[in-house]
C-alpha positions in Angstrom: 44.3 75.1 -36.6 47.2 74.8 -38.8 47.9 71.9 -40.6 51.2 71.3 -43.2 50.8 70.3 -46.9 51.7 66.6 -46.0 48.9 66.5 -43.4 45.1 65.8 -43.2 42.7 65.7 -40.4 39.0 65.1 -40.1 36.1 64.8 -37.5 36.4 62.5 -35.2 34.7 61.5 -31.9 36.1 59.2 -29.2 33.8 57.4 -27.0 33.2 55.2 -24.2 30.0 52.2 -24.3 29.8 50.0 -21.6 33.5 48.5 -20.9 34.8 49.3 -24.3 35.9 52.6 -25.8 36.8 53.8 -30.0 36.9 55.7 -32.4 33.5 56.8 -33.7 32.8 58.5 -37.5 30.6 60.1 -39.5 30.5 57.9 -42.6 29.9 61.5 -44.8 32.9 62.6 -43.4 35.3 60.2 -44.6 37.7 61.3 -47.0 36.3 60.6 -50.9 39.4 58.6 -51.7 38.8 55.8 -49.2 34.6 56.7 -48.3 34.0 53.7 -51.4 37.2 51.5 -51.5 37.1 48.9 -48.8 40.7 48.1 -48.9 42.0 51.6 -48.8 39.4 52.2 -45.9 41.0 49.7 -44.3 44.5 50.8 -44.8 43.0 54.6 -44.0 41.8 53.2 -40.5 44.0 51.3 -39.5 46.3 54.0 -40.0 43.9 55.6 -37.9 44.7 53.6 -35.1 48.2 53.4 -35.2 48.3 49.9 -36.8 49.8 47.5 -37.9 52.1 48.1 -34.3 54.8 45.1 -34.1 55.7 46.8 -30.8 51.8 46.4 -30.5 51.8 50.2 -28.2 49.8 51.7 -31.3 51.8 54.5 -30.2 51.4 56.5 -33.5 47.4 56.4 -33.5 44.9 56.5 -31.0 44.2 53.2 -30.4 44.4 51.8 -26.8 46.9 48.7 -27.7 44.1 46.5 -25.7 41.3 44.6 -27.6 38.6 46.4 -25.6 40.1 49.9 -27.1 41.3 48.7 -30.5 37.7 49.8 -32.4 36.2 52.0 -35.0 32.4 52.9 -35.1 31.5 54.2 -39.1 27.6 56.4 -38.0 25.6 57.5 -40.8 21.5 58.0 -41.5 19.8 54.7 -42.3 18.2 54.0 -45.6 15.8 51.5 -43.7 12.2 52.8 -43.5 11.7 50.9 -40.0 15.5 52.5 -38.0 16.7 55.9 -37.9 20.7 55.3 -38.4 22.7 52.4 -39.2 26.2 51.8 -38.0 29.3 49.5 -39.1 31.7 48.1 -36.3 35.2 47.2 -37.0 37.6 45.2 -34.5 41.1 46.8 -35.5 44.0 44.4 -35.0 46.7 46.0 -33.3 50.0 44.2 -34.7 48.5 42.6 -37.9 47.5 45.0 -41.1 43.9 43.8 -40.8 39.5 44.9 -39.3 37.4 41.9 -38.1 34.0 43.5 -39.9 32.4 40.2 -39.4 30.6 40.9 -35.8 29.0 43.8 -33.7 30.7 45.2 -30.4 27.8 45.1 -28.0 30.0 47.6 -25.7 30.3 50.0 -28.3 26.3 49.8 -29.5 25.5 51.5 -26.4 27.3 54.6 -27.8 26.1 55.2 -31.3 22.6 56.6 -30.6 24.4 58.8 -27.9 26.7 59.8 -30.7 24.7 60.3 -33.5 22.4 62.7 -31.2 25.3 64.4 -30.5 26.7 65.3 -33.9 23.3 66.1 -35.7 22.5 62.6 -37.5 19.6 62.6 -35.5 16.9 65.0 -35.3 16.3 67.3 -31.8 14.1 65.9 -29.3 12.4 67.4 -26.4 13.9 65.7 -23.1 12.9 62.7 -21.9 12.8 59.4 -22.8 14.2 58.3 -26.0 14.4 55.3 -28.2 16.5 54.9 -31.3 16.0 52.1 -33.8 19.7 51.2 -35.3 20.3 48.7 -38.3 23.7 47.0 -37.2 25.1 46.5 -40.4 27.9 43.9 -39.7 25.4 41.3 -38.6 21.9 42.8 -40.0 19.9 43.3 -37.3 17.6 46.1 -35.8 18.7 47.4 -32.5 16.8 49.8 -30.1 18.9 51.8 -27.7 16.7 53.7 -25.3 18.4 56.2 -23.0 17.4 59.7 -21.4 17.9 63.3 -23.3 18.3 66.1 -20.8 19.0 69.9 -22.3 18.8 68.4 -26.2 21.5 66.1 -25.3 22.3 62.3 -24.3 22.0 61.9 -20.7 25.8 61.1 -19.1 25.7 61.5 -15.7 23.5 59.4 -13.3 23.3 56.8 -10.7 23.8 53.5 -13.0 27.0 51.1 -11.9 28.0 48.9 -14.5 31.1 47.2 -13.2 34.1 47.3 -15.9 33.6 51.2 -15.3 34.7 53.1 -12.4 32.7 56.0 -12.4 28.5 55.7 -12.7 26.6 56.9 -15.2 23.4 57.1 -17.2 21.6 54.1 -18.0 21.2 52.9 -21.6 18.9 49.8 -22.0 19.7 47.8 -25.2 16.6 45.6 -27.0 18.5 43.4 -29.9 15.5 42.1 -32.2 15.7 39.0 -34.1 12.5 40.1 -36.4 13.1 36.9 -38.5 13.0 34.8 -35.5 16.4 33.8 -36.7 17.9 30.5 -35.3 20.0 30.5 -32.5 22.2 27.6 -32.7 23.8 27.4 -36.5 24.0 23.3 -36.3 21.1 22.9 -35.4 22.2 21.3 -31.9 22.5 23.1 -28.4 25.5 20.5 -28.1 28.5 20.1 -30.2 31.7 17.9 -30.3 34.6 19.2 -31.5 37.8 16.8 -31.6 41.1 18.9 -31.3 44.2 16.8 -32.1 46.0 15.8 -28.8 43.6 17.2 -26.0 40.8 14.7 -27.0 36.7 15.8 -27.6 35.2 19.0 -26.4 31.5 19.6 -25.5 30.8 23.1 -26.5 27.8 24.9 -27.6 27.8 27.0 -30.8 24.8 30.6 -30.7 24.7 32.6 -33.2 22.2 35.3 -31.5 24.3 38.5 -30.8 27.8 37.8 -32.3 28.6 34.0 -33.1 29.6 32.1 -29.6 31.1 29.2 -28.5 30.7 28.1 -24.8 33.0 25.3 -23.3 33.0 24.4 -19.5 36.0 25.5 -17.7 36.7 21.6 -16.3 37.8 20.4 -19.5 40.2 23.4 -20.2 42.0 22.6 -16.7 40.0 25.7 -15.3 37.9 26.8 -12.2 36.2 29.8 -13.9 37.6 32.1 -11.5 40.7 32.9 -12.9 42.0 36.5 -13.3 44.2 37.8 -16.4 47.6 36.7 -14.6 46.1 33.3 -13.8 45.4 33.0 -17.7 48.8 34.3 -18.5 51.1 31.3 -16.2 48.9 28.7 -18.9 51.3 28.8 -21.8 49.4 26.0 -23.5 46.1 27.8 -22.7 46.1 30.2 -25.9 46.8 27.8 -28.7 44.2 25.3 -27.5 41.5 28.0 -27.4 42.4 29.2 -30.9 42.3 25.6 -32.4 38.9 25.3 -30.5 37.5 28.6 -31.8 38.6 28.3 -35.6 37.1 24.6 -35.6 33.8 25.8 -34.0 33.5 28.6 -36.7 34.0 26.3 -39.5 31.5 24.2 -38.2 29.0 27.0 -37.7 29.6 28.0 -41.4 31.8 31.2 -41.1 34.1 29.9 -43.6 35.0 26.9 -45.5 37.7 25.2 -42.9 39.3 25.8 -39.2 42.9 27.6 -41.5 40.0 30.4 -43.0 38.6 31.2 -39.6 42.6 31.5 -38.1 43.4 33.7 -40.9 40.3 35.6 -42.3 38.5 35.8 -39.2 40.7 36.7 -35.7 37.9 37.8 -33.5 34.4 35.7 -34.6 33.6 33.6 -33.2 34.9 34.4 -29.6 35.5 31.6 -26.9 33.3 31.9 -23.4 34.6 29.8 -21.0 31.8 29.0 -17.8 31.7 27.0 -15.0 29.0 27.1 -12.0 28.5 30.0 -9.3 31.4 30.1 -6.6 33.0 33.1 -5.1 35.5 34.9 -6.4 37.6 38.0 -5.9 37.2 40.7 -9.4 40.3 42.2 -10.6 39.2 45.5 -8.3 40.0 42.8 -5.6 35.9 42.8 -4.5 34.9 40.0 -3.5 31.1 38.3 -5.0 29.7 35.6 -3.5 28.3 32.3 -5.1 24.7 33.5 -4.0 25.1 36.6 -6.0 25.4 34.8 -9.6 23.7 32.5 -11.6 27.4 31.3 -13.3 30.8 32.5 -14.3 31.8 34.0 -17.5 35.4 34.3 -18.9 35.5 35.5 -22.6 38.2 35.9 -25.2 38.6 38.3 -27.2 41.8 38.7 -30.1 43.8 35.8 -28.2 43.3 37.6 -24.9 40.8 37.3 -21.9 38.4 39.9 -22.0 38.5 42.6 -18.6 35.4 42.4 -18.5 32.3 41.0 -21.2 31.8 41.8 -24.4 28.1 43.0 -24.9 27.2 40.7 -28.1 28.8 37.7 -25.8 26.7 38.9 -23.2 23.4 38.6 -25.7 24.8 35.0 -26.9 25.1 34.0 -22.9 21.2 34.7 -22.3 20.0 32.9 -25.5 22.2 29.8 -24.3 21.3 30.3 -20.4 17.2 30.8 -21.9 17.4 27.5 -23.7 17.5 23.6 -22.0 20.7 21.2 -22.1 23.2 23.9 -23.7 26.8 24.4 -21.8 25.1 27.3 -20.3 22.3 26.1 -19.1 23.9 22.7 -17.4 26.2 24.9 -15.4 23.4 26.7 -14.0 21.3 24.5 -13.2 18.7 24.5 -15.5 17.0 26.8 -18.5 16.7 30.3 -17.0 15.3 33.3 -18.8 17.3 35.9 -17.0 20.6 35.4 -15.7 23.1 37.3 -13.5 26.8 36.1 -14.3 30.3 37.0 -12.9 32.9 38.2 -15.2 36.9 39.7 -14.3 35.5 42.7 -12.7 32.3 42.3 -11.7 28.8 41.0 -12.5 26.1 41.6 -15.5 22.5 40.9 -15.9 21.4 40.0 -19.1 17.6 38.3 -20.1 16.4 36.8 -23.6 12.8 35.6 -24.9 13.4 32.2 -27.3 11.1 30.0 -28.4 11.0 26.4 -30.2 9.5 25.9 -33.9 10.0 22.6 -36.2 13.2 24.9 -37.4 15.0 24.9 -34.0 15.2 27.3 -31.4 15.1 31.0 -31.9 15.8 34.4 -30.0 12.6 37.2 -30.4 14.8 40.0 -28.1 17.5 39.9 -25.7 17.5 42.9 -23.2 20.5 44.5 -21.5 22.0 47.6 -19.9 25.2 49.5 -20.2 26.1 53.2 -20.2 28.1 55.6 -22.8 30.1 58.7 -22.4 31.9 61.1 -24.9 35.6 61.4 -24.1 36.6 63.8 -26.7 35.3 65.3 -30.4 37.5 67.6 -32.3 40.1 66.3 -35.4 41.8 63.2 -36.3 45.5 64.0 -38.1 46.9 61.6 -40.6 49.7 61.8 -43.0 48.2 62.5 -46.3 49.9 59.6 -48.2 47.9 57.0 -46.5 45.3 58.3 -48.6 47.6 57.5 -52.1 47.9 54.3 -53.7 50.7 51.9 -52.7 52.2 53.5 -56.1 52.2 56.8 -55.0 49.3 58.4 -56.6 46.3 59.6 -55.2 43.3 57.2 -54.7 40.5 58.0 -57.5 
């Protein structure tokens, strides 16, 4: 394919895992004038994407202008005796100049096995069964993604329904391991109070286990739990409350220094899961689930927004908190439970998690659940060459 002297392109994969899709690469692949530079990574990236957007379309890259399609996947072998690859996961802001690389995107784990099978960073396999141990480099944790390999390839197609996702596919069960028997709650407490200036105290409960988590009853917020994107949307004062809420519960589980760090350094970690007990409710596909057919509702932000669906590592911080006595999650439910079936904006998710209690605090050993992956489309990314030149014009060394 041509390409003009002020144009580059390389390989690129885009790819769907669970409710999520982005942009998945090779780390070898990236160009040597970024592939070691994190800030001209960045800019290269974002760039990428088509941000920073202030019309926030990322109409110039290929990102999806949502969240949940706003993400970059960086694939390469791992240097780990005990995993096969190891994977970085940036959230890509869509109208700031900036990539969250503080957390995983459960979603988009589902996918990296799939795609490192599928461009040659894993060794051929005879079909079958397969299981992949990944080293999730954001966090640093060992994942194993176990999925089905028919004619040398992931399995796509199949009979698995994962609501978020309009077509079925095939399944891909996901085993994150906390080898360390690291500790689930960061305070030390399964309840916190956080005091936000003007709306009074706040009962929330702070998990680290999957991506840092903070869970706050609906009641409180002026919620049911059963509110759709447009229900969100008519509560003007909604977004700035949850914002204060999230960047006080991340200084207080140690992400950074104060509540101003976490607004400014840190726009997606922790995320904000707001839950209240089962009742029924209409998804936005307009089907309707009744209360018997949950354990408790889920509503998650995600980048200032309400999340169409869950986000995977949420999911993995809802089971350590629904596993574990007296948390938020737990109380709405009823009671400690080690596998829970929750309702989310489109549909409902299954998620179960082994803890146990030491004289440390609680911990997580595993947290088990399923989601699916497809590949949209591989071929070549095209970017103008300059965003790989220093702000001053020459070309990065």
């Amino acid at each position: 394919m041509a390409i003009g002297k002020h144009q580059r392109s390389m390989r690129a994969c885009w790819m769907r895992g669970g409710t999520s899709k982005g942009l998945f690469l090779k780390r070898r692949d990236l160009p040597l004038e970024v592939a070691h530079e994190p800030r001209l990574l960045d800019r290269f990236l974002l760039r990428l994407m088509g941000s920073p957007d202030p019309y926030r379309k990322q109409i110039d890259g290929l990102g999806g202008a949502t969240p949940s399609t706003s993400k970059v996947v960086i694939v390469s072998p791992s240097d780990r005796p005990d995993c096969e690859i190891s994977y970085r996961f940036g959230a890509v802001s869509i109208s700031e100049g900036s990539i969250d690389w503080s957390a995983n995107c459960g979603n988009l784990t589902s996918a990296v096995a799939p795609f490192a099978l599928f461009s040659g960073l894993l060794s051929p396999c005879a079909d079958g069964p397969r299981s992949v141990r990944m080293w999730q480099e954001n966090v640093g944790q060992i994942i194993t993604a176990r999925f089905s390999v028919e004619d040398g390839l992931p399995a796509e197609t199949g009979t698995f329904i994962l609501d978020g996702v309009p077509f079925p596919a095939a399944e891909i069960t996901l085993e994150f391991l906390e080898d360390d028997g690291g500790i689930a709650f960061p305070t030390g407490q399964v309840i916190d109070i956080l005091t936000v200036p003007g709306h009074g105290e706040f009962e929330v409960t702070l998990v680290r286990s999957g991506s840092p988590t903070v869970f706050i009853d609906a009641q409180p917020l002026g919620l049911t739990g059963c509110e759709l994107h447009e229900e969100f949307a008519r509560r003007s004062d909604l977004p700035s409350l949850v914002e204060t809420i999230r960047c006080e519960a991340g200084a207080r589980m140690g992400l950074a220094p104060n509540a101003h760090d976490i607004g400014t350094t840190f726009p997606n970690t922790p995320r904000v899961a707001i839950v209240s007990p089962p009742q029924a409710y209409a998804t936005s596909a307009g089907n309707r689930v009744p209360a018997s057919d949950i354990d408790l509702l889920v509503r998650i932000m995600s980048l200032g927004k309400l999340h169409h669906a869950m986000t995977g590592t949420g999911a993995v911080a809802l089971a350590v908190a629904s596993a574990v006595p007296g948390t938020v999650v737990s109380r709405v439910t009823g009671g400690q439970q080690n596998a829970v079936r929750f309702g989310h904006p489109s549909g409902t998710t299954q998620v179960g998690a082994d803890v146990f209690i030491d004289e440390s605090g609680w911990k997580a050993r595993s947290i088990v659940m399923s989601r699916s992956a497809r590949r949209l489309m591989a071929g070549e990314v095209f970017f103008p060459a300059s965003v790989l030149e220093h702000e001053t014009g020459k070309e990065c060394v």
